[in-house]
N, C-alpha and C positions, 0 to 999 in steps of 0.2 A: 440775811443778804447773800450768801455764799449758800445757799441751797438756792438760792433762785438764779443764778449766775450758772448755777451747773444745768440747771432744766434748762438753762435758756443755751448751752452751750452744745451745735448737733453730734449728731449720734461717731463715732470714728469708721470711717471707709472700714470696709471688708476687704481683707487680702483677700486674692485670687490666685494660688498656685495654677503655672503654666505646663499644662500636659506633657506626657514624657519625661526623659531623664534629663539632665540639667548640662548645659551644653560641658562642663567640666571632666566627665564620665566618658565623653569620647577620647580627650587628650589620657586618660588615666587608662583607658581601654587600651589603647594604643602601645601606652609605656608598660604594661605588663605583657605584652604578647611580645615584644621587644625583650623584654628580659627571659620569660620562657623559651626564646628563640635563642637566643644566648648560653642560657646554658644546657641548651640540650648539644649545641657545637662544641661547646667546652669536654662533654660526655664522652663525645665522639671522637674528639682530637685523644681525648684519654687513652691510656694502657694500662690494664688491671694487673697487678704484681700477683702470679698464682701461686707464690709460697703464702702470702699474707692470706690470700684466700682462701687457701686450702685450708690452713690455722684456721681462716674464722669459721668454717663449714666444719670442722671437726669439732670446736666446742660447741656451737650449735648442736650436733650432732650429739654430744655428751649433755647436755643442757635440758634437752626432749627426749632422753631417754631412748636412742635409739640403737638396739641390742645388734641390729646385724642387716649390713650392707649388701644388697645384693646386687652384682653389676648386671646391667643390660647389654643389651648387644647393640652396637653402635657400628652402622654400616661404614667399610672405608671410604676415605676421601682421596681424589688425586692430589698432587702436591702442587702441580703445574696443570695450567688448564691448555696448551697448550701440544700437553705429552702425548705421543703417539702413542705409547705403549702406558700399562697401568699396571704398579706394581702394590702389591700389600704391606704394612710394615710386617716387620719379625717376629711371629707367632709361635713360640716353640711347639707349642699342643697343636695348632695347626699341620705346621710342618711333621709332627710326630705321626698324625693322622692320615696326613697325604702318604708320607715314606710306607708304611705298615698298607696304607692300599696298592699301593705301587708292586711291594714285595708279593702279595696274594696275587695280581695279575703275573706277575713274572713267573711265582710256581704254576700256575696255568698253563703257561707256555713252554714248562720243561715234560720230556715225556715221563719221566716218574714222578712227576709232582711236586718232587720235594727239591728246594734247592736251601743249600745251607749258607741260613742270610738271617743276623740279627740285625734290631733295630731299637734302641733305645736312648735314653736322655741321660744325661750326667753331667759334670762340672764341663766340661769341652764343647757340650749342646749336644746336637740331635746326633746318634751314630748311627750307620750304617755300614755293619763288619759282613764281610763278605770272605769264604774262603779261597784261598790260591787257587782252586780245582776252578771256580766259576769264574774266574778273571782269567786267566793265566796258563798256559804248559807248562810244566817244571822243566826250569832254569831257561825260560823265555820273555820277553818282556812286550810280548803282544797279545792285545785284546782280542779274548775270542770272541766271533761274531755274535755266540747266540746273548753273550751281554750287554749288548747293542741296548738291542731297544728298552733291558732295564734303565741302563746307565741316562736313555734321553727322557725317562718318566720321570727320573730323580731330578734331574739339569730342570725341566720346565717347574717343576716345582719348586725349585731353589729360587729361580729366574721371577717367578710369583713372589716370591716372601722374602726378596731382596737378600737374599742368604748368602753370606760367604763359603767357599768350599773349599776343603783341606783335605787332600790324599793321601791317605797316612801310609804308607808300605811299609809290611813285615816278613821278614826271613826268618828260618829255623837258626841253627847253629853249624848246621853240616854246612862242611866247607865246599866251596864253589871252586873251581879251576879252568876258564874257559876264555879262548881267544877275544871272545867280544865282554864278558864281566868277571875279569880278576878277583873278584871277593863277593861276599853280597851285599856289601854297600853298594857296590856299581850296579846290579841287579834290582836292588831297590829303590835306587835313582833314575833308573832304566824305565820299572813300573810306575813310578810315580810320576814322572814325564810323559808316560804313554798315556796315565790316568788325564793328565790336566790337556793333552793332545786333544786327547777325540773331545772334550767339551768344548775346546775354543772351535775347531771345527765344524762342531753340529750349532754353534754359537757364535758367530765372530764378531757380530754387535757389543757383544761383553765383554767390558774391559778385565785384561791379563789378571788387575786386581782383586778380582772376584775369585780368584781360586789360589791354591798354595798347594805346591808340592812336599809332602813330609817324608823322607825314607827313613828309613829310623831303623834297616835292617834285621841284624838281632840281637838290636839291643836293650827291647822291650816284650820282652816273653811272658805270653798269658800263662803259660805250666811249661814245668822242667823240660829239656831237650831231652830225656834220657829215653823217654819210651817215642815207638814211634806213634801214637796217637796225641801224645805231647807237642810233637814237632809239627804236625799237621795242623792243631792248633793256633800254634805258633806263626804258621804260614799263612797270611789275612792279608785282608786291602780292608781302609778302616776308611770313611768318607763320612766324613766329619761339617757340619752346617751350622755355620756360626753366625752370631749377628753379627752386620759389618760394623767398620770404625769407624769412631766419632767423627772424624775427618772429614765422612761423605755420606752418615749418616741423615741431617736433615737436608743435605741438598737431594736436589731431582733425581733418582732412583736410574742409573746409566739404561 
């Protein structure tokens, strides 16, 4: 009785799946393009802490075995988009580079060739020792012309690499006696006022703080007073190019 109940009971409908995606798939489409959108604002709103970063790029770094970092050269950026003028930051090997070509045009321009002008790096930054004969008269405290045009290759280059400037003046020991510089502190203050002079002048856009007057007389002697090739030594202009202070280091370059 129950087999002929089922024969006699018709066949069950055929589903029919309806083409396409199922109308649930747009709301779900929707709500993920909504949250992808989400957090890529979140990304953006973010600030990457680059001490943690750097930690984690350094054990990466140690992790894959990577024996030795070579930097690339990474062209400068302005700081202001704004800024008329464009400065570079503080490159000591730079600046040592420009200084040293600067020096080679300047002995071009003396008629013996040679002028007595070191330039090198140290705890202080880049120097630039100049003897008293090429600055200077003995026992006067005026620039002679022909260091003119060294003195404005140094300044644009300083002016480039945002570099502070320090005048160092040095005196022998032989004593000084004269109406206008009683000792040679006065003479050395004398020189090192004329030094920071002519830059504000070939300069006046640059504030007063970019340079510093050092006299220091003689109280800092590269060899003994006793001979006189000692003393002649002894008799410098030192210009000294330092990175400026943190103060006014990240702001806009004056």
């Amino acid at each position: 009785m129950a087999d002929d109940e089922r024969r006699a009971a018709p066949p069950p409908e055929e589903v029919v799946c309806p083409e396409g995606a199922p109308e649930w798939m747009v709301t779900f489409g929707d709500l993920m393009s909504l949250l992808l959108t989400f957090f890529i604002l979140l990304l953006s709103f973010s600030s990457m802490e680059v001490i943690k970063y750097k930690m984690f790029s350094g054990s990466v770094m140690k992790a894959f075995g990577v024996q030795q970092a070579i930097p690339g050269f990474s062209v400068p950026q302005g700081r202001n988009i704004v800024a008329t003028d464009f400065s570079m930051k503080f490159e000591a090997h730079r600046i040592l580079e420009g200084m040293k070509k600067a020096v080679e045009r300047h002995s071009d321009r003396t008629p013996s060739g040679r002028v007595d002008i070191e330039v090198f790096e140290d705890y202080r930054g880049i120097v630039v020792r100049l003897a008293e004969e090429a600055m200077f008269q003995r026992g006067r405290a005026d620039l002679r012309p022909s260091v003119w045009p060294f003195l404005d290759d140094i300044l644009e280059i300083a002016k480039e690499h945002r570099a502070v400037i320090q005048a160092g003046t040095h005196t022998d020991s032989s004593p000084i006696n004269s109406p206008r510089f009683p000792s040679n502190d006065h003479l050395s203050a004398a020189r090192a006022a004329s030094v920071i002079r002519y830059f504000l002048g070939v300069e006046p856009s640059l504030p007063p703080a970019r340079f510093e007057a050092a006299p220091f007389g003689e109280a800092r002697p590269l060899a003994v007073n006793l001979t006189a090739q000692g003393r002649r030594k002894n008799r410098r202009v030192e210009l000294i190019f330092q990175r400026p202070a943190m103060s006014w280091e990240g702001a806009t370059p004056p």
